[in-house]
C-alpha positions as CSV (number, residue, x, y, z in Angstrom):
1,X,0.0,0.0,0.0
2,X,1.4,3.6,-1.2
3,X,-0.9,6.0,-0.2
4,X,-0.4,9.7,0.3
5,X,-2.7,13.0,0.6
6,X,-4.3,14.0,-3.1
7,X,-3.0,16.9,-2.1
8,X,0.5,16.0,-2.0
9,X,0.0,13.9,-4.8
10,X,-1.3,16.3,-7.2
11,X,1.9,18.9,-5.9
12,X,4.3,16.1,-6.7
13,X,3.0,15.6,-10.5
14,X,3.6,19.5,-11.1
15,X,0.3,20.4,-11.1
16,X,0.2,23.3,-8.7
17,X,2.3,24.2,-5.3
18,X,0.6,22.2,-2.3
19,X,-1.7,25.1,-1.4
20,X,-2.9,26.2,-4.7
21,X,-3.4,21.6,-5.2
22,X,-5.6,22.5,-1.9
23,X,-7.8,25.1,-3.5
24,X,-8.5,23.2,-6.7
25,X,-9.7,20.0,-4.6
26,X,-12.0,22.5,-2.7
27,X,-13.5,23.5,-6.3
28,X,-14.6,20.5,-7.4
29,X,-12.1,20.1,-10.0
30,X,-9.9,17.1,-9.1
31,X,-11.5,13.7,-9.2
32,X,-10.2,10.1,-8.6
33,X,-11.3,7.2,-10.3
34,X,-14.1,9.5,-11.9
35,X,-15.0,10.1,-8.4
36,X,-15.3,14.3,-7.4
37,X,-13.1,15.1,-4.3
38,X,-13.4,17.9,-2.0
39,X,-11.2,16.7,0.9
40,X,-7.3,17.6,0.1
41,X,-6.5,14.7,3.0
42,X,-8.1,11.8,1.2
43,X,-5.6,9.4,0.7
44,X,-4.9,7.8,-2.8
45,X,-2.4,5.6,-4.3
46,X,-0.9,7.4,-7.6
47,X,0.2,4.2,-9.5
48,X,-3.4,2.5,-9.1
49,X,-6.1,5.7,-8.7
50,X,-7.0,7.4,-11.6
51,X,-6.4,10.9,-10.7
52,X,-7.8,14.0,-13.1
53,X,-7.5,18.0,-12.8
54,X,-10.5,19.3,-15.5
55,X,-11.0,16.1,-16.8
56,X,-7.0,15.9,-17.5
57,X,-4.7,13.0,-16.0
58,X,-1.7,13.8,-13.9
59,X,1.4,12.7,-15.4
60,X,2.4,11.4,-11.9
61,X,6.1,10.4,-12.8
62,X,6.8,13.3,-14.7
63,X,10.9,14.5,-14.0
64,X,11.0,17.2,-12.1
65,X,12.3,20.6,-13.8
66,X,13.6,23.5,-12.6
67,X,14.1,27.1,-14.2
68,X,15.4,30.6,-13.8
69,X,13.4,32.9,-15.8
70,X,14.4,36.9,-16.4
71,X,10.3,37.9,-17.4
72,X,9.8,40.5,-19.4
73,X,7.3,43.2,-18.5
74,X,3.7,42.4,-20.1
75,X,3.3,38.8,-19.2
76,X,1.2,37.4,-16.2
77,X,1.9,34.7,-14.3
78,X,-1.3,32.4,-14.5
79,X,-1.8,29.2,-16.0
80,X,-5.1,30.6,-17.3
81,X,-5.2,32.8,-20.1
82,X,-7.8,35.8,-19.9
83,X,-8.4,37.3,-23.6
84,X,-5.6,37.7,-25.5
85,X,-3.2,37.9,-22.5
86,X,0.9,36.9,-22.4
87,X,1.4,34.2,-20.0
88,X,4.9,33.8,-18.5
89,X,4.1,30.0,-19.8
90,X,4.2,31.1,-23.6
91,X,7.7,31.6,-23.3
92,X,7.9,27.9,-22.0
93,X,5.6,26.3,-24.8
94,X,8.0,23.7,-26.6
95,X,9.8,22.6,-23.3
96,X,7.5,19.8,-22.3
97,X,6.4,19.6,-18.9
98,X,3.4,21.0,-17.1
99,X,4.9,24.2,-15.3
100,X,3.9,26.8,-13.3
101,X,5.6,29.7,-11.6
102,X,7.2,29.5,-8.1
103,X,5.3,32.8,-6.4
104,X,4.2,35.5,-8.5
105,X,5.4,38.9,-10.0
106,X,3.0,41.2,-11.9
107,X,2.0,41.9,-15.1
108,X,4.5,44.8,-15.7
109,X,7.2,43.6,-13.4
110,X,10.5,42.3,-14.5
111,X,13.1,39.6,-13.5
112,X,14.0,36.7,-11.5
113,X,11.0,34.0,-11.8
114,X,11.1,30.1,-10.9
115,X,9.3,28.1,-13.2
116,X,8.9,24.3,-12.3
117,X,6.8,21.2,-11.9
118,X,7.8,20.2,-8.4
119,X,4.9,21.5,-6.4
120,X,6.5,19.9,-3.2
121,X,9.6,22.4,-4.1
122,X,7.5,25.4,-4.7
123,X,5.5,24.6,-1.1
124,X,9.0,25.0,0.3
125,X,10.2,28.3,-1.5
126,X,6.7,30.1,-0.9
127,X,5.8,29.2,2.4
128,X,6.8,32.0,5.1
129,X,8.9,29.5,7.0
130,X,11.2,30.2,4.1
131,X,12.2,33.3,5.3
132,X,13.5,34.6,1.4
133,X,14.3,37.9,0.8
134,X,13.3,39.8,-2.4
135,X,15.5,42.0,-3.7
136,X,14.1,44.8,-6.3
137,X,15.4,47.5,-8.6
138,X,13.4,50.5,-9.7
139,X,13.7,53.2,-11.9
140,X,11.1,56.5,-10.9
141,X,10.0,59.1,-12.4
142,X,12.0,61.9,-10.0
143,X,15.4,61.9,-7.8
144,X,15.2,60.2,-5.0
145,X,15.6,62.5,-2.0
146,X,16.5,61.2,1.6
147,X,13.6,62.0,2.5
148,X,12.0,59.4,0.0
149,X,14.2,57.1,1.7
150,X,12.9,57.8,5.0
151,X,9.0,57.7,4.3
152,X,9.3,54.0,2.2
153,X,11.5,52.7,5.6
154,X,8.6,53.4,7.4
155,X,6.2,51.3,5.6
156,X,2.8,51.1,4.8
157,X,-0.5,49.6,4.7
158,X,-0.6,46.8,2.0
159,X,-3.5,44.2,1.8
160,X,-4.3,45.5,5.2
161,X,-1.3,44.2,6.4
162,X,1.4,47.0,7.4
163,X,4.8,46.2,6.1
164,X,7.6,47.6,6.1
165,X,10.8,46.7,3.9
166,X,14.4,45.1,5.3
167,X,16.6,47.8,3.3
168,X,16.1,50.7,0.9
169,X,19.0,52.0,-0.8
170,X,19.5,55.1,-3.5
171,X,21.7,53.9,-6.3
172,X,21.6,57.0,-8.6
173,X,19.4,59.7,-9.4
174,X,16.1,58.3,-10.1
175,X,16.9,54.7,-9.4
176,X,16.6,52.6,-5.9
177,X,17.1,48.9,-4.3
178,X,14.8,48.0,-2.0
179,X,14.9,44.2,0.1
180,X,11.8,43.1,1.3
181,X,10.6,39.9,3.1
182,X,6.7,39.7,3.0
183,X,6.6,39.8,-0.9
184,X,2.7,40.7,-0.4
185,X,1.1,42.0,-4.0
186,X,2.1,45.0,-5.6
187,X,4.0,45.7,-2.1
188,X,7.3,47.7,-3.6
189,X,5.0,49.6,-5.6
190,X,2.6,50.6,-3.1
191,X,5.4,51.8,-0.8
192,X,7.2,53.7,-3.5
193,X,3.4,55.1,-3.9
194,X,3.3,56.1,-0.7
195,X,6.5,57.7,-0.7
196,X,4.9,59.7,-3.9
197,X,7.2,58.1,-6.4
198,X,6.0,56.8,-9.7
199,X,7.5,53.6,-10.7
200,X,9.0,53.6,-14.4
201,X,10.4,50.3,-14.6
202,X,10.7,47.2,-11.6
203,X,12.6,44.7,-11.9
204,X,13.6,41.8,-9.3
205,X,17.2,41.0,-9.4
206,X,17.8,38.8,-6.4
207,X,15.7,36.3,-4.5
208,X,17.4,34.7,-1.5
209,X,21.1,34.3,-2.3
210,X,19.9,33.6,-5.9
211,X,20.8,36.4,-7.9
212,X,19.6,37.3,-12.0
213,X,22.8,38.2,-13.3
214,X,23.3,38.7,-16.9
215,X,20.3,36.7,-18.1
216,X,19.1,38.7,-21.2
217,X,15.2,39.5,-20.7
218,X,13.2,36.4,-21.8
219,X,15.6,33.9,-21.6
220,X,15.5,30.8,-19.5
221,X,18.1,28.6,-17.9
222,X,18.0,25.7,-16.0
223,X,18.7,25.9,-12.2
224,X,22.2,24.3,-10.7
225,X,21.5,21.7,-8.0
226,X,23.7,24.5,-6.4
227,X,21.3,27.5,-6.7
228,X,18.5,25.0,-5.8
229,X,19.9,24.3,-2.6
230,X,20.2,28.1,-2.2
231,X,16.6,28.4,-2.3
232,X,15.7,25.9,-0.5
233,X,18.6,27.2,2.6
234,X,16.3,30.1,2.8
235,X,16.7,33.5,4.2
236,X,18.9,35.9,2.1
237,X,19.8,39.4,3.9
238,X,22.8,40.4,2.6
């Protein structure tokens, strides 16, 4: 007998991290052995249950994938396309595996992305426990004064959560670095709004100890069990 949670199931076969597995089983959408399932705890065997997301099976020994993506502004990161919409997935189309992004950044954001298929992996990177730092680069639309400086240190309000970032640097004239940990949406932009800056361009360059580089915008690269291991040590305050 090799049962396990359909949650942790479904997270092992790249379908989803183990959270975002958690919320499809609450929608109805995962059934086993043509059987609808709501609980994410019922157990199931993944060489003998047939397992399906919409009416899809799970590729349950699929090789697990891991990639460094520098995203280019204009592409969200969904596995569900709205419209006519650029999915950070489209730049992933002839690779082969069922991906999905590690975390999120949006729409017009740039940089440092992991894109896997080892939901277990992304669990690990997302969750809180993590403790990963997010490091960000922004260009305004005005110098930025000390007293910008000041006002972003002391944080604000976002998600109605107040948060407040690890380190704000000046870099040159228009252009800052600012380390946060919570990572909550749109939270660099809303405390450079507060701050009455106007973002121009944002781009994350670090995450963790894992830095971008020189990755040209667009490209892709497969992670080093090195740089995995970084990611999965956690933390990241330099």
């Amino acid at each position: 007998m090799n049962k396990q949670r359909l949650s942790k199931v479904l997270a092992a076969a790249g379908i989803a991290s183990r959270r975002a597995c958690e919320t499809l089983i609450f929608q109805g959408v995962v059934t086993v052995n043509d059987r609808t399932i709501h609980i994410p705890q019922t157990l199931v065997d993944p060489h003998l249950d047939r397992i399906s997301v919409r009416n899809e099976p799970i590729a349950s020994l699929e090789p697990k994938v891991y990639y460094l993506l520098n995203k280019p502004a204009g592409y969200l990161c969904s596995s569900r396309r709205v419209g006519k919409e650029k999915l950070v997935l489209d730049l992933f189309q002839d690779e082969g595996h069922r991906l999905f992004t590690v975390g999120r950044l949006d729409k017009e954001t740039e940089g440092l992305l992991i894109v896997t298929n080892d939901g277990q992996f992304a669990n690990q990177i997302i969750h809180p426990s993590a403790d990963i730092h997010k490091e960000y680069l922004a260009k305004t639309d005005q110098e930025v004064t000390h007293e910008h400086l000041q006002v972003i240190s002391q944080g604000t309000l976002v998600e109605g959560t107040f948060v407040k970032p690890v380190r704000v640097t000046k870099v040159r004239r228009g252009t800052l670095k600012m380390v946060i940990h919570e990572g909550k949406k749109r939270e660099v932009r809303l405390l450079l709004d507060a701050a009455g800056l106007k973002v121009k361009s944002l781009k994350r360059i670090r995450l963790g100890e894992l830095s971008l580089g020189s990755l040209p915008t667009g490209s892709w690269r497969p992670l080093t069990p090195g740089e995995k291991q970084l990611l999965l040590k956690g933390g990241g305050s330099r």
